[in-house]
Backbone as XML, in Angstrom:
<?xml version="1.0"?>
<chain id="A" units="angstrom">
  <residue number="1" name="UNK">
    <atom name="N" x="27.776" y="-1.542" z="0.294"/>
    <atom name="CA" x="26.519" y="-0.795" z="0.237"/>
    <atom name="C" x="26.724" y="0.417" z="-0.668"/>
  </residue>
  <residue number="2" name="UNK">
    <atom name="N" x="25.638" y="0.340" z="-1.290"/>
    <atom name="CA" x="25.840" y="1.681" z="-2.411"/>
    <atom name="C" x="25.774" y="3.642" z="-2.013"/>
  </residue>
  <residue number="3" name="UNK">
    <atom name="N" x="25.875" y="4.298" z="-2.460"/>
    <atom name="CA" x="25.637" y="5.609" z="-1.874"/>
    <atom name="C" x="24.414" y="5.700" z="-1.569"/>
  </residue>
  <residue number="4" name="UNK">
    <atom name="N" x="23.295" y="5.601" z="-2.450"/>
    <atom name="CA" x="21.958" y="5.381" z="-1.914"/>
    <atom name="C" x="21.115" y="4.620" z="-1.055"/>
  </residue>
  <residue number="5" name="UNK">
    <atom name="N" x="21.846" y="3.363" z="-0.983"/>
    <atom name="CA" x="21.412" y="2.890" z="0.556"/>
    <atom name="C" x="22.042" y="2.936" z="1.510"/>
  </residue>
  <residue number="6" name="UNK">
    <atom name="N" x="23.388" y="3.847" z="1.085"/>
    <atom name="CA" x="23.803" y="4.355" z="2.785"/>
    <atom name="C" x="22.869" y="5.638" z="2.879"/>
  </residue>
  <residue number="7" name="UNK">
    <atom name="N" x="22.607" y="6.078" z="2.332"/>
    <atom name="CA" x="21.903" y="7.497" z="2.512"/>
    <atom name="C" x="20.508" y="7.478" z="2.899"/>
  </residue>
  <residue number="8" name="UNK">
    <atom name="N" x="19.827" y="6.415" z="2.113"/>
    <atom name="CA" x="18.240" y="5.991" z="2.965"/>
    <atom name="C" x="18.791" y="5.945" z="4.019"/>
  </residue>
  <residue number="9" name="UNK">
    <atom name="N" x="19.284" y="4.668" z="4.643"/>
    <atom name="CA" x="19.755" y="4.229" z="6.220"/>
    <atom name="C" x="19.318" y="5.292" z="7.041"/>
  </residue>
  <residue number="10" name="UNK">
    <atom name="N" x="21.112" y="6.365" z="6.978"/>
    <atom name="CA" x="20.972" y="6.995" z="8.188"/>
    <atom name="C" x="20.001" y="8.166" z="8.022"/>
  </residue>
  <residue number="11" name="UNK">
    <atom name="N" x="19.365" y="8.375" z="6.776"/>
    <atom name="CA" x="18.305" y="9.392" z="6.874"/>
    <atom name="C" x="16.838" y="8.833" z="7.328"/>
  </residue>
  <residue number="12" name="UNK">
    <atom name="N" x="16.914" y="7.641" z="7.084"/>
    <atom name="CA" x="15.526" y="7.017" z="7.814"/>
    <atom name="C" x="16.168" y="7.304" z="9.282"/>
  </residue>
  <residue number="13" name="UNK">
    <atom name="N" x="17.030" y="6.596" z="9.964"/>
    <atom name="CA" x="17.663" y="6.778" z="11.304"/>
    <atom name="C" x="17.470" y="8.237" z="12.050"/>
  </residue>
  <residue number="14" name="UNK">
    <atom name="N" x="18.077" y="9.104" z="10.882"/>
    <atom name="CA" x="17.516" y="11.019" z="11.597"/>
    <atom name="C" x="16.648" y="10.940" z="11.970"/>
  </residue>
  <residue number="15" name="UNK">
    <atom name="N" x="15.268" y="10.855" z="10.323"/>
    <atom name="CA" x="13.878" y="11.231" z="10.208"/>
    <atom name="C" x="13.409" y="10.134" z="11.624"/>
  </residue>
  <residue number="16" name="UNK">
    <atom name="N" x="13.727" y="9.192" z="12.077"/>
    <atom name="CA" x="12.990" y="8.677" z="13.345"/>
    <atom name="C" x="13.332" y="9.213" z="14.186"/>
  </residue>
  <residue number="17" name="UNK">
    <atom name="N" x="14.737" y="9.820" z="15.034"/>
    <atom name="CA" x="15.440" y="10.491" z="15.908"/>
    <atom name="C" x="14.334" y="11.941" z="16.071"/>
  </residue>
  <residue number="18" name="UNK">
    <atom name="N" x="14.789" y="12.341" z="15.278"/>
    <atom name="CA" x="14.145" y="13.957" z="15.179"/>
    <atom name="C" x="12.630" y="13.842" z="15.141"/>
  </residue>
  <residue number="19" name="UNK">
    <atom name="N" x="11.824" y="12.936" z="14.477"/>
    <atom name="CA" x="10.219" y="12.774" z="15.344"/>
    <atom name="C" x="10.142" y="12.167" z="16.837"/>
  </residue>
  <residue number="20" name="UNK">
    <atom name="N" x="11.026" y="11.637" z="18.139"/>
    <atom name="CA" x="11.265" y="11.337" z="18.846"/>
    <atom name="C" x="10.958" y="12.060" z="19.741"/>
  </residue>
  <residue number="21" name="UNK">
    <atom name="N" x="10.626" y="11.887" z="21.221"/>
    <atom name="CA" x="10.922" y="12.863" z="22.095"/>
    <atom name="C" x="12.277" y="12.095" z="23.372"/>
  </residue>
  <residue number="22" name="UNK">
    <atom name="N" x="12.743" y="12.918" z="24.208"/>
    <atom name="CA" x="13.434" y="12.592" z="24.823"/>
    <atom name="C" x="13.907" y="10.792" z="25.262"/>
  </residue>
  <residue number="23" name="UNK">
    <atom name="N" x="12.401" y="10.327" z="25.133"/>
    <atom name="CA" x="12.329" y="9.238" z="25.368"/>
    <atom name="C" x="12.341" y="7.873" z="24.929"/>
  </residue>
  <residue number="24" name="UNK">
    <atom name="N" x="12.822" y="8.345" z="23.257"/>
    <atom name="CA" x="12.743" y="7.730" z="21.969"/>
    <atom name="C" x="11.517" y="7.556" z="21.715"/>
  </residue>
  <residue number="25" name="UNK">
    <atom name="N" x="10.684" y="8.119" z="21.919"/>
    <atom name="CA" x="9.059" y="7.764" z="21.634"/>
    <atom name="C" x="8.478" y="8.555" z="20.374"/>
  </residue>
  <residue number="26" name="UNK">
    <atom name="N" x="7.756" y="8.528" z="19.716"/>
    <atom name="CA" x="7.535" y="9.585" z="18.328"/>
    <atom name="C" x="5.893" y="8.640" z="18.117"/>
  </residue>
  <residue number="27" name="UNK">
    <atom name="N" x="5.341" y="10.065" z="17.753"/>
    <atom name="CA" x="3.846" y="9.928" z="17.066"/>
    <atom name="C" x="3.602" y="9.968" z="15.481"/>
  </residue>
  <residue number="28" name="UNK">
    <atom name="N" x="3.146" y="8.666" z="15.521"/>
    <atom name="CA" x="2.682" y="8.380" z="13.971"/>
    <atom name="C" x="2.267" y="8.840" z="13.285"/>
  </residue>
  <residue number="29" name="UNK">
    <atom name="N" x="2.916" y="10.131" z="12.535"/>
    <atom name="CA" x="2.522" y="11.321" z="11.466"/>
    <atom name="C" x="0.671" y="10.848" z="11.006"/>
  </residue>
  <residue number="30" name="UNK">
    <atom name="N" x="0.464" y="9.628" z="10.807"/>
    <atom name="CA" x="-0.820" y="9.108" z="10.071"/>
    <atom name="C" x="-1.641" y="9.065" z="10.967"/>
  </residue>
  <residue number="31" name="UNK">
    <atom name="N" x="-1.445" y="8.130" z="12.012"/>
    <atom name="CA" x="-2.551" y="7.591" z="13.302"/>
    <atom name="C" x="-2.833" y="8.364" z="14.905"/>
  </residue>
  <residue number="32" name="UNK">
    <atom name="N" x="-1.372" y="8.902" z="14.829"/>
    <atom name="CA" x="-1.315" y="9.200" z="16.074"/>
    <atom name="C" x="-0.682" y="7.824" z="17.123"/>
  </residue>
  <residue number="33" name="UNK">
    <atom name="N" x="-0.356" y="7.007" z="16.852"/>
    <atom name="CA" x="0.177" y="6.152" z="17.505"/>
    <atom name="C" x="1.288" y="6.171" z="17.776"/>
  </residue>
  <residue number="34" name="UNK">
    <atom name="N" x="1.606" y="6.180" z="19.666"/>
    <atom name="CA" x="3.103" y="6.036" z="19.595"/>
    <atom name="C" x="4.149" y="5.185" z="19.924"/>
  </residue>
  <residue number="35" name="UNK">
    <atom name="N" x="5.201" y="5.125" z="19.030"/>
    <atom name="CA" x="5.917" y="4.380" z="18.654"/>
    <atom name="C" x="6.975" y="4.528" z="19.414"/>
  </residue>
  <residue number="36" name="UNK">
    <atom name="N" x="7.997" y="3.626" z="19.470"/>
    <atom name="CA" x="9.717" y="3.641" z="19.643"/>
    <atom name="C" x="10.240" y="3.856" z="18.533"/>
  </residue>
  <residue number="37" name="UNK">
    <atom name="N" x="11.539" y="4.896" z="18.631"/>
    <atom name="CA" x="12.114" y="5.156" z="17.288"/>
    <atom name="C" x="12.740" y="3.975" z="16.208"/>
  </residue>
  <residue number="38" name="UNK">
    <atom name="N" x="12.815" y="2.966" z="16.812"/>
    <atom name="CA" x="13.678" y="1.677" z="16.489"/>
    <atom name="C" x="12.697" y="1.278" z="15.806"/>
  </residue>
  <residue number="39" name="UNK">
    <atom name="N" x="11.171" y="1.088" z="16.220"/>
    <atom name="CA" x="10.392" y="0.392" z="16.035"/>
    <atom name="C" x="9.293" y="1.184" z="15.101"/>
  </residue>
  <residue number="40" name="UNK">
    <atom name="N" x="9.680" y="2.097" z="14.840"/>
    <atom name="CA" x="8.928" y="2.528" z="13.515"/>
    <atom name="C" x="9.807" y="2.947" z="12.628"/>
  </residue>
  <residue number="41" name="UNK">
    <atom name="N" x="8.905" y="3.183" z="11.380"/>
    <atom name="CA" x="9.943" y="3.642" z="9.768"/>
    <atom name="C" x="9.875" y="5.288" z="9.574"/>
  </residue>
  <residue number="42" name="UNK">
    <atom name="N" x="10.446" y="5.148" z="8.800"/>
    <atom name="CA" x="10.568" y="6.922" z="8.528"/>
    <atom name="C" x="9.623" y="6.635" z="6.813"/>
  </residue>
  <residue number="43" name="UNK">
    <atom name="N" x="8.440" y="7.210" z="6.874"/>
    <atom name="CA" x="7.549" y="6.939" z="6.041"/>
    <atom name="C" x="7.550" y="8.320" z="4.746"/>
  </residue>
  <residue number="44" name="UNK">
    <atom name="N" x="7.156" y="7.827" z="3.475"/>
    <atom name="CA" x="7.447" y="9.099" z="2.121"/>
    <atom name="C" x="6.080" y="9.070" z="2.248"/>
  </residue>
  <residue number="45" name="UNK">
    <atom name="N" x="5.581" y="10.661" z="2.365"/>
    <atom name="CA" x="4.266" y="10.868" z="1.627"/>
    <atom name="C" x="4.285" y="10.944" z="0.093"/>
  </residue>
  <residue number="46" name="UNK">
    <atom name="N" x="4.979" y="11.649" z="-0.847"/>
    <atom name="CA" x="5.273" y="11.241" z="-2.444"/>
    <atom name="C" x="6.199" y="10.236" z="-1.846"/>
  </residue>
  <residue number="47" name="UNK">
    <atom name="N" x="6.105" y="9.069" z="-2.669"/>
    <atom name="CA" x="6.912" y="8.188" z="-3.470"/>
    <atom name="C" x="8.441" y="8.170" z="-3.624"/>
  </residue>
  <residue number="48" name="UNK">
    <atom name="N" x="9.441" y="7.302" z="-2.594"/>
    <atom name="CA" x="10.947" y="7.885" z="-2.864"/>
    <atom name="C" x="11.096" y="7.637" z="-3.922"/>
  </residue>
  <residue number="49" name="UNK">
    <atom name="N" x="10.712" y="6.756" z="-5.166"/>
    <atom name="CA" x="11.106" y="6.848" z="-6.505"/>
    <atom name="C" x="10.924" y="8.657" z="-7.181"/>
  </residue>
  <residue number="50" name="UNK">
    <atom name="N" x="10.422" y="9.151" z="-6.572"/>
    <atom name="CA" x="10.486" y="10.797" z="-7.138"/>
    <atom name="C" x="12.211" y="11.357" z="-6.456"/>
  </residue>
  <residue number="51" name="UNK">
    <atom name="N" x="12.906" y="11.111" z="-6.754"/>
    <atom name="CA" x="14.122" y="12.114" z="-6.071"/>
    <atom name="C" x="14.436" y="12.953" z="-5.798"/>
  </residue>
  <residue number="52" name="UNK">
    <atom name="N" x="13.453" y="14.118" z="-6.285"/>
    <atom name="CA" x="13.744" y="14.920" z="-5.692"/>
    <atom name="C" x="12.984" y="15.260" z="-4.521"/>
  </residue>
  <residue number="53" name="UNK">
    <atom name="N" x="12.052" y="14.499" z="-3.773"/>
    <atom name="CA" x="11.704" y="13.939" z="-2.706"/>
    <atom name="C" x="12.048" y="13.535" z="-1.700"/>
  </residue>
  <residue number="54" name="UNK">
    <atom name="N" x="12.724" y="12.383" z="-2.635"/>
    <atom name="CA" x="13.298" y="11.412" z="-1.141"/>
    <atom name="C" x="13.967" y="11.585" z="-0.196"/>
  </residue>
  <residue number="55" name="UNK">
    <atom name="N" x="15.010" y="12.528" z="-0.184"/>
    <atom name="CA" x="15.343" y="13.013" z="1.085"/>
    <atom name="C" x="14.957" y="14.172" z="1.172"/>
  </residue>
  <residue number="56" name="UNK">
    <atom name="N" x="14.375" y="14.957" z="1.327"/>
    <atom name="CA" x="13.290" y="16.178" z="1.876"/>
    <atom name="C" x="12.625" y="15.932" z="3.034"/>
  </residue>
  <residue number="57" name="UNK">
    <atom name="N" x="13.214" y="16.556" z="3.921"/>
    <atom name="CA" x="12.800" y="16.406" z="5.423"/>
    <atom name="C" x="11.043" y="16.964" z="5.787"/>
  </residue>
  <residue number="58" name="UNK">
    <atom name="N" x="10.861" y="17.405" z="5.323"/>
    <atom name="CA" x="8.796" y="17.518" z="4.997"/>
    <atom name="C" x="8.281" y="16.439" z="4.322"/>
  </residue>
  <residue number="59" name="UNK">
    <atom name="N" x="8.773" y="15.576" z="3.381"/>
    <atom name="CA" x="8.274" y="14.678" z="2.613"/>
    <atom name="C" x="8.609" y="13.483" z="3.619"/>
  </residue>
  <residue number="60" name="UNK">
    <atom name="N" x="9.372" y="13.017" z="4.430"/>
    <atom name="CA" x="9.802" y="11.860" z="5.274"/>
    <atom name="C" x="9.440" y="11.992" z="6.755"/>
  </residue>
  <residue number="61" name="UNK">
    <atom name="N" x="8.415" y="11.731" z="7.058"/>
    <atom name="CA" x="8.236" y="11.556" z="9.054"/>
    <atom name="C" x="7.896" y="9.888" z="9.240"/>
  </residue>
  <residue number="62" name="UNK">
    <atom name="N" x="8.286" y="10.071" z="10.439"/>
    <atom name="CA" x="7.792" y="8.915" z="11.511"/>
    <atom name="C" x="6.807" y="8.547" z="10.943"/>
  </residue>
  <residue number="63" name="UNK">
    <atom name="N" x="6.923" y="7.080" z="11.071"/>
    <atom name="CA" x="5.315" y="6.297" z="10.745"/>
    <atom name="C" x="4.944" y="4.983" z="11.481"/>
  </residue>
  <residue number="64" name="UNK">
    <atom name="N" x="4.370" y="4.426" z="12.270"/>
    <atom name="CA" x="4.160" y="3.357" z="12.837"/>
    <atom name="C" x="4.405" y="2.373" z="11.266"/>
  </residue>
  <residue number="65" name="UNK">
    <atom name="N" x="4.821" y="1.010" z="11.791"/>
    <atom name="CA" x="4.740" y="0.454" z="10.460"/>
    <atom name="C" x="3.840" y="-0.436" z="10.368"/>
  </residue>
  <residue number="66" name="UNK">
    <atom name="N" x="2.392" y="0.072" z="11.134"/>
    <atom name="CA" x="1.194" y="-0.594" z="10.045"/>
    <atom name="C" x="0.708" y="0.212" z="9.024"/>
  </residue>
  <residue number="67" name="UNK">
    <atom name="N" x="0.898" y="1.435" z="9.355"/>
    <atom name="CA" x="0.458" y="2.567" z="8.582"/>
    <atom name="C" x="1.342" y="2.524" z="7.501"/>
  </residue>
  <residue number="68" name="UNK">
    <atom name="N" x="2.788" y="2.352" z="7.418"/>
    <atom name="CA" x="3.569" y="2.493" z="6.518"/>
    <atom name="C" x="3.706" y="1.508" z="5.360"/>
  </residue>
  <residue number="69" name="UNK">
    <atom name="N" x="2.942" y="0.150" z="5.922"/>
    <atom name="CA" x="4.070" y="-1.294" z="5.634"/>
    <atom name="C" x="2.616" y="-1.971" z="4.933"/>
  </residue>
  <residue number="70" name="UNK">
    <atom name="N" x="1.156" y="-1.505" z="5.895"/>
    <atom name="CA" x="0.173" y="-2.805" z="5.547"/>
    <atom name="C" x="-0.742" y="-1.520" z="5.266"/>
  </residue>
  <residue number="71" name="UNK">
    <atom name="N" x="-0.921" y="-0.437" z="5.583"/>
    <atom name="CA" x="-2.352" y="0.525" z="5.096"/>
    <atom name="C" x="-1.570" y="1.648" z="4.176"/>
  </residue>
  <residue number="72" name="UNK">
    <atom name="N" x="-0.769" y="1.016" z="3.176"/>
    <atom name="CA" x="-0.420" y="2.157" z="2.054"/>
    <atom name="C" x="-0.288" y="3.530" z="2.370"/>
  </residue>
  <residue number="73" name="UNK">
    <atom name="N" x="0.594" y="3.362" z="3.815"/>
    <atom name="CA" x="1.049" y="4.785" z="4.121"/>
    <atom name="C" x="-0.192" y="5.208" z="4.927"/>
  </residue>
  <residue number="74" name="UNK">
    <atom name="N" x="-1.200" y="5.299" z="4.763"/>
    <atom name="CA" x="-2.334" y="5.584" z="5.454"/>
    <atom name="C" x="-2.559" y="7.286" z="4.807"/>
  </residue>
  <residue number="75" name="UNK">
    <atom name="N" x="-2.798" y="7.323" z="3.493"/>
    <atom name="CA" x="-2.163" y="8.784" z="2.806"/>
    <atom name="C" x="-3.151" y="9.537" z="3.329"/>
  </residue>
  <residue number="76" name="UNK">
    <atom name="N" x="-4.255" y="9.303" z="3.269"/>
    <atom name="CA" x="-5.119" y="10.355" z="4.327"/>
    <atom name="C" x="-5.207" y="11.272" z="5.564"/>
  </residue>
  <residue number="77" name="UNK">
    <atom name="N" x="-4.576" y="9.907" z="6.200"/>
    <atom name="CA" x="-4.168" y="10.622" z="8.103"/>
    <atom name="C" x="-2.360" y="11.357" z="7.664"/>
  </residue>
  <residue number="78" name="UNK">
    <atom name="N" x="-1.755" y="10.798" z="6.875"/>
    <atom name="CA" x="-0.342" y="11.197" z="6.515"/>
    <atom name="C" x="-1.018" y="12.697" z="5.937"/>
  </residue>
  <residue number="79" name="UNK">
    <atom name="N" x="-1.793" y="13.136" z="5.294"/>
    <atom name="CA" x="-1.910" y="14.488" z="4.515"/>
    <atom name="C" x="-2.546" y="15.479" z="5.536"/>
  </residue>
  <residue number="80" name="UNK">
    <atom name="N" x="-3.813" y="15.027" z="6.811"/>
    <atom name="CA" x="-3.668" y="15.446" z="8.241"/>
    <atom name="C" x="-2.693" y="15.420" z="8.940"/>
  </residue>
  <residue number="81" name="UNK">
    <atom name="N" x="-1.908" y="14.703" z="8.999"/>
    <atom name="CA" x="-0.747" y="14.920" z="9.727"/>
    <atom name="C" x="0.480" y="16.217" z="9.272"/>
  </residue>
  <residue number="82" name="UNK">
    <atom name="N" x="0.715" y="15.899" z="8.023"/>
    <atom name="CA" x="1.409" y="17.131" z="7.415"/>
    <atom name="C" x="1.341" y="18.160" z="7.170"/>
  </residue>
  <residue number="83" name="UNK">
    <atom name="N" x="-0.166" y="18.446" z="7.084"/>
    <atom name="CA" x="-0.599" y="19.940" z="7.479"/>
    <atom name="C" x="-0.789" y="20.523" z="8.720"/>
  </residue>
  <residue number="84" name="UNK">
    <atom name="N" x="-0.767" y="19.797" z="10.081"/>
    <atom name="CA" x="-0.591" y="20.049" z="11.669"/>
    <atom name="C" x="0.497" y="20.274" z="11.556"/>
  </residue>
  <residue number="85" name="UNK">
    <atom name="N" x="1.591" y="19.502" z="11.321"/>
    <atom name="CA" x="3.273" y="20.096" z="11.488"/>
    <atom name="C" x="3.928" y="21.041" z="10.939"/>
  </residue>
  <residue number="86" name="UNK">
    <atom name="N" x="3.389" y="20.718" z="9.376"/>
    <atom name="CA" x="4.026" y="21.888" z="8.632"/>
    <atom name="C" x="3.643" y="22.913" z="7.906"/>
  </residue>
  <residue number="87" name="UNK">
    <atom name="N" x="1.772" y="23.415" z="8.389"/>
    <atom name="CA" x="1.006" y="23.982" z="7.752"/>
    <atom name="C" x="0.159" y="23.893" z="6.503"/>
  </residue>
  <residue number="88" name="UNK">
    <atom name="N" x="-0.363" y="24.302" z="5.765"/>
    <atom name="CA" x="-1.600" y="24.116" z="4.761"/>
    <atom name="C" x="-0.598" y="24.079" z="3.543"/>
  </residue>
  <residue number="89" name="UNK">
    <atom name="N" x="0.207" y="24.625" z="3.443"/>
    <atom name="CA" x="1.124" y="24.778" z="2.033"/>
    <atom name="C" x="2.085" y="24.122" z="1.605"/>
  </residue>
  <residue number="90" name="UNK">
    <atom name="N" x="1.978" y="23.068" z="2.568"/>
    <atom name="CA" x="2.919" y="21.461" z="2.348"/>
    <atom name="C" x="2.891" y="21.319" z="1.215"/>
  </residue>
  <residue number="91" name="UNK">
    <atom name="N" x="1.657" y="20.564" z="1.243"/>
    <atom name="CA" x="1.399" y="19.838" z="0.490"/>
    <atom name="C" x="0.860" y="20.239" z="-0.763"/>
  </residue>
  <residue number="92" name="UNK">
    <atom name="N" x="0.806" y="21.717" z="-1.013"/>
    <atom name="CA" x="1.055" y="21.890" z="-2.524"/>
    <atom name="C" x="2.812" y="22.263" z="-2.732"/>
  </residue>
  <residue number="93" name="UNK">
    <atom name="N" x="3.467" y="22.521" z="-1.821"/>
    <atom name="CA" x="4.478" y="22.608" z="-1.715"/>
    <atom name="C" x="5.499" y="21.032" z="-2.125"/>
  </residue>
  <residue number="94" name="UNK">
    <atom name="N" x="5.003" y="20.065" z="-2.086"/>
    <atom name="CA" x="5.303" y="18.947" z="-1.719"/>
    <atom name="C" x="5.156" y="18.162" z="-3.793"/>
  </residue>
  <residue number="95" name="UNK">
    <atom name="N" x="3.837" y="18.508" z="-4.065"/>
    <atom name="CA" x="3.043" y="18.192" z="-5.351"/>
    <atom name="C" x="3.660" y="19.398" z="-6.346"/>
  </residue>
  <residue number="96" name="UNK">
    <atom name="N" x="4.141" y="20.334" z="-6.175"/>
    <atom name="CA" x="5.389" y="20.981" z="-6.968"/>
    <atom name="C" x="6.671" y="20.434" z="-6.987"/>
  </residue>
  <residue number="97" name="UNK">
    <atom name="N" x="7.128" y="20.050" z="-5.750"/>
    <atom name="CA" x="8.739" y="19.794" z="-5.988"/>
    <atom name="C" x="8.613" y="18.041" z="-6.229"/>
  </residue>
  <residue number="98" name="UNK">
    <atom name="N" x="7.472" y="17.339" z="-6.522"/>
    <atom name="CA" x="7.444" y="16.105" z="-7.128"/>
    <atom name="C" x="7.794" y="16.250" z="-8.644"/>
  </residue>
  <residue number="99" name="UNK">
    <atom name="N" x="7.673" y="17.176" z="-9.341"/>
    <atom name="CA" x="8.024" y="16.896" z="-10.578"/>
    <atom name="C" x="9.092" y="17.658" z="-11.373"/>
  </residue>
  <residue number="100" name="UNK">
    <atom name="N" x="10.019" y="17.750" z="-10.294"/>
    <atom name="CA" x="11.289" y="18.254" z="-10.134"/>
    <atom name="C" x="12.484" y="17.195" z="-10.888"/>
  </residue>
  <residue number="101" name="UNK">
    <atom name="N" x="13.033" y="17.698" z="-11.860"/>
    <atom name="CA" x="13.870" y="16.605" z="-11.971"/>
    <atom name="C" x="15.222" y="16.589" z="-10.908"/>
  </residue>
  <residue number="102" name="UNK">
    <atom name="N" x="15.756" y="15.517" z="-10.742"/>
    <atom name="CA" x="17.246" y="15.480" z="-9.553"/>
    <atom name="C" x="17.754" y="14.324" z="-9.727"/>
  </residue>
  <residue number="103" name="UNK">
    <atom name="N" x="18.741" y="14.848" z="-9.794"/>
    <atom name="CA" x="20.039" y="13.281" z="-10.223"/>
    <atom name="C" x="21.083" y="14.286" z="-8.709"/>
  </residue>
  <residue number="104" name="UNK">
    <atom name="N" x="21.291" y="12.740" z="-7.879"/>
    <atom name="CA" x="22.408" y="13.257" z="-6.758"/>
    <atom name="C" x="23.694" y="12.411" z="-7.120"/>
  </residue>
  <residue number="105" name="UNK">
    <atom name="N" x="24.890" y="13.046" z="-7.354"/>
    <atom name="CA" x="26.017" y="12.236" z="-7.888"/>
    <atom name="C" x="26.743" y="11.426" z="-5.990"/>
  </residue>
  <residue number="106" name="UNK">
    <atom name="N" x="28.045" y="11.394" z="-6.504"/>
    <atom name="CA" x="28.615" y="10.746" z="-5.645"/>
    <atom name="C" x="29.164" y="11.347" z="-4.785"/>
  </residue>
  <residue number="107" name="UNK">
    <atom name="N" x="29.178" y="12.416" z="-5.215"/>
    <atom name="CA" x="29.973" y="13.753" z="-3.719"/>
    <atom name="C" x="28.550" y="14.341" z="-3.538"/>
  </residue>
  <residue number="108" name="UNK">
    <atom name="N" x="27.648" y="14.521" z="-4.116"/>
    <atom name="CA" x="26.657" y="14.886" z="-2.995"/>
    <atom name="C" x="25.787" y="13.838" z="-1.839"/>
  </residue>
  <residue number="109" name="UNK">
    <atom name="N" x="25.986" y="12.367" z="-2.375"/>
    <atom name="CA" x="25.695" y="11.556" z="-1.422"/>
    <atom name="C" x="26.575" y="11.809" z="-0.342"/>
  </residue>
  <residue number="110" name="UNK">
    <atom name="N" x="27.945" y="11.743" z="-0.889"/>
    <atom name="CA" x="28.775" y="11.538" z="0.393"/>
    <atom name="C" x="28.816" y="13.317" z="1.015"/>
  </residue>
  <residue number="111" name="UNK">
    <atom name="N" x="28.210" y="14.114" z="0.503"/>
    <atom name="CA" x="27.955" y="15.294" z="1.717"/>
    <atom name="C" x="26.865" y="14.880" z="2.781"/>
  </residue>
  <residue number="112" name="UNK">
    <atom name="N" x="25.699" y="14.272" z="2.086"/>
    <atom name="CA" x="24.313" y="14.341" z="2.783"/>
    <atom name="C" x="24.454" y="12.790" z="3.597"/>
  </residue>
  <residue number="113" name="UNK">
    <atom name="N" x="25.436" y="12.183" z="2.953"/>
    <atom name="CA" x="25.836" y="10.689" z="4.106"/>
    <atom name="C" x="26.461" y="11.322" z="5.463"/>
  </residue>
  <residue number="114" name="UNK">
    <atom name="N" x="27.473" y="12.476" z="5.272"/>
    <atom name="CA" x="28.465" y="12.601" z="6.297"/>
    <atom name="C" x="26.816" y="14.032" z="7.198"/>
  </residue>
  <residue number="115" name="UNK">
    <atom name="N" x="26.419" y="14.384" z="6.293"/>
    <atom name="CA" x="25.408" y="15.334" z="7.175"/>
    <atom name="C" x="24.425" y="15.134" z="8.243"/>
  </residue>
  <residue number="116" name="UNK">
    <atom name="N" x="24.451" y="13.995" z="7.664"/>
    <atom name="CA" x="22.948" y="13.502" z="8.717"/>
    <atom name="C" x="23.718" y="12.269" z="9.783"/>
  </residue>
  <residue number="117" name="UNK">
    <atom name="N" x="24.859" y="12.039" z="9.396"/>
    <atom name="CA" x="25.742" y="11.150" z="10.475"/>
    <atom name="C" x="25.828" y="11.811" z="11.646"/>
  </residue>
  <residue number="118" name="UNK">
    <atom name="N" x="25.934" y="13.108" z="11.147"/>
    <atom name="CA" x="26.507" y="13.962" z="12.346"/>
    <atom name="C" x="25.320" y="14.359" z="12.979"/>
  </residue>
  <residue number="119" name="UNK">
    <atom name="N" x="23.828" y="14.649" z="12.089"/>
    <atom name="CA" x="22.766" y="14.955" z="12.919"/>
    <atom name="C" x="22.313" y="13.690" z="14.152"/>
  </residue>
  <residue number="120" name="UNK">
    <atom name="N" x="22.747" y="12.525" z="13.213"/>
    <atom name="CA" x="21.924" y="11.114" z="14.036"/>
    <atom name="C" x="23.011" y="11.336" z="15.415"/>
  </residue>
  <residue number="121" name="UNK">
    <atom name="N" x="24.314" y="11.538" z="15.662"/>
    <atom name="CA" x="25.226" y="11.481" z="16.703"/>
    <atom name="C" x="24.401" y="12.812" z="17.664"/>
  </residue>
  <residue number="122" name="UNK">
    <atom name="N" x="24.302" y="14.121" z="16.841"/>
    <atom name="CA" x="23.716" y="14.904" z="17.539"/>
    <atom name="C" x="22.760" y="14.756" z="18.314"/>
  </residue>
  <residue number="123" name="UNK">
    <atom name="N" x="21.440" y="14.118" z="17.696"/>
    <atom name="CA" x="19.907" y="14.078" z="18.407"/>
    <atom name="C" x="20.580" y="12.742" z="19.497"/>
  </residue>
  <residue number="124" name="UNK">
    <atom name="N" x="21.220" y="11.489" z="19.102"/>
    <atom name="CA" x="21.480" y="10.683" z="20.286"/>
    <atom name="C" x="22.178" y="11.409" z="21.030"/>
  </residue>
  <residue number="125" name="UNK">
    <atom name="N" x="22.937" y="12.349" z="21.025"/>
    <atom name="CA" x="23.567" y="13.184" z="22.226"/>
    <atom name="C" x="22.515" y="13.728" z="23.123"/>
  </residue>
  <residue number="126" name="UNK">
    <atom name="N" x="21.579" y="14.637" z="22.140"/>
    <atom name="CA" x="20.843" y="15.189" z="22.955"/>
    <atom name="C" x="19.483" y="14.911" z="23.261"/>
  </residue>
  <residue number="127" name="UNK">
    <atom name="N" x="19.614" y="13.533" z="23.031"/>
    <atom name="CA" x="18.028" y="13.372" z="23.798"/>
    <atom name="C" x="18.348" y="11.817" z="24.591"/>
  </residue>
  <residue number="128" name="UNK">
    <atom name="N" x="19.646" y="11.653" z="24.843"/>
    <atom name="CA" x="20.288" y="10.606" z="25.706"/>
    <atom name="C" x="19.899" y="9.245" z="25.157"/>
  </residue>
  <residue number="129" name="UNK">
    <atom name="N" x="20.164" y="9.001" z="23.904"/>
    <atom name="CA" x="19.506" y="7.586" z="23.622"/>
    <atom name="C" x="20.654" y="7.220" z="23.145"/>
  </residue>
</chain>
């Protein structure tokens, strides 16, 4: 597996953990629907082909995967949703750092591989899953 799809993996794996509650349960940034962490995706409002995006923890939440997989993200309820969590300035916040250029080499994968390993061990510690 390459650096970049070890690094989607366990950062999709966080981004579901950390929208979770105790119970592995998490609400569908788009619909409001709730999900099991297993059983939903960790959804991009920009496009992971933008990189300097794709792993940006504001740009990646929980998503049921009809919203993610069959209603094109559902970008509407996803742009309501992102302004409830993370306020009104997301998402120009979000439409600036899209046209960011970013190249991540091979020691910064393997920082942000070993970073979020340790977050995914963390949140399963502490929310008993």
């Amino acid at each position: 597996m390459n650096y970049k799809a070890k690094l989607d993996r366990i950062f999709s794996e966080y981004v579901r953990l950390r929208d979770s509650d105790s119970n592995g349960y998490g609400r569908c940034i788009s619909c409001g629907k709730v999900v099991f962490w297993k059983d939903a995706d960790a959804g991009h409002y920009v496009n992971r082909k933008h990189m300097s995006l794709r792993f940006d923890e504001k740009n990646v939440n929980l998503q049921c995967r009809s919203c993610n997989r069959f209603d094109e993200g559902n970008m509407i309820g996803y742009n309501h949703g992102l302004i409830e969590k993370y306020g009104d300035k997301v998402i120009s916040y979000l439409d600036i750092k899209r046209h960011n250029i970013s190249k991540i080499g091979p020691t910064e994968y393997t920082v942000l591989i070993k970073h979020y390993q340790q977050e995914v061990k963390r949140l399963k510690e502490q929310k008993g899953l």
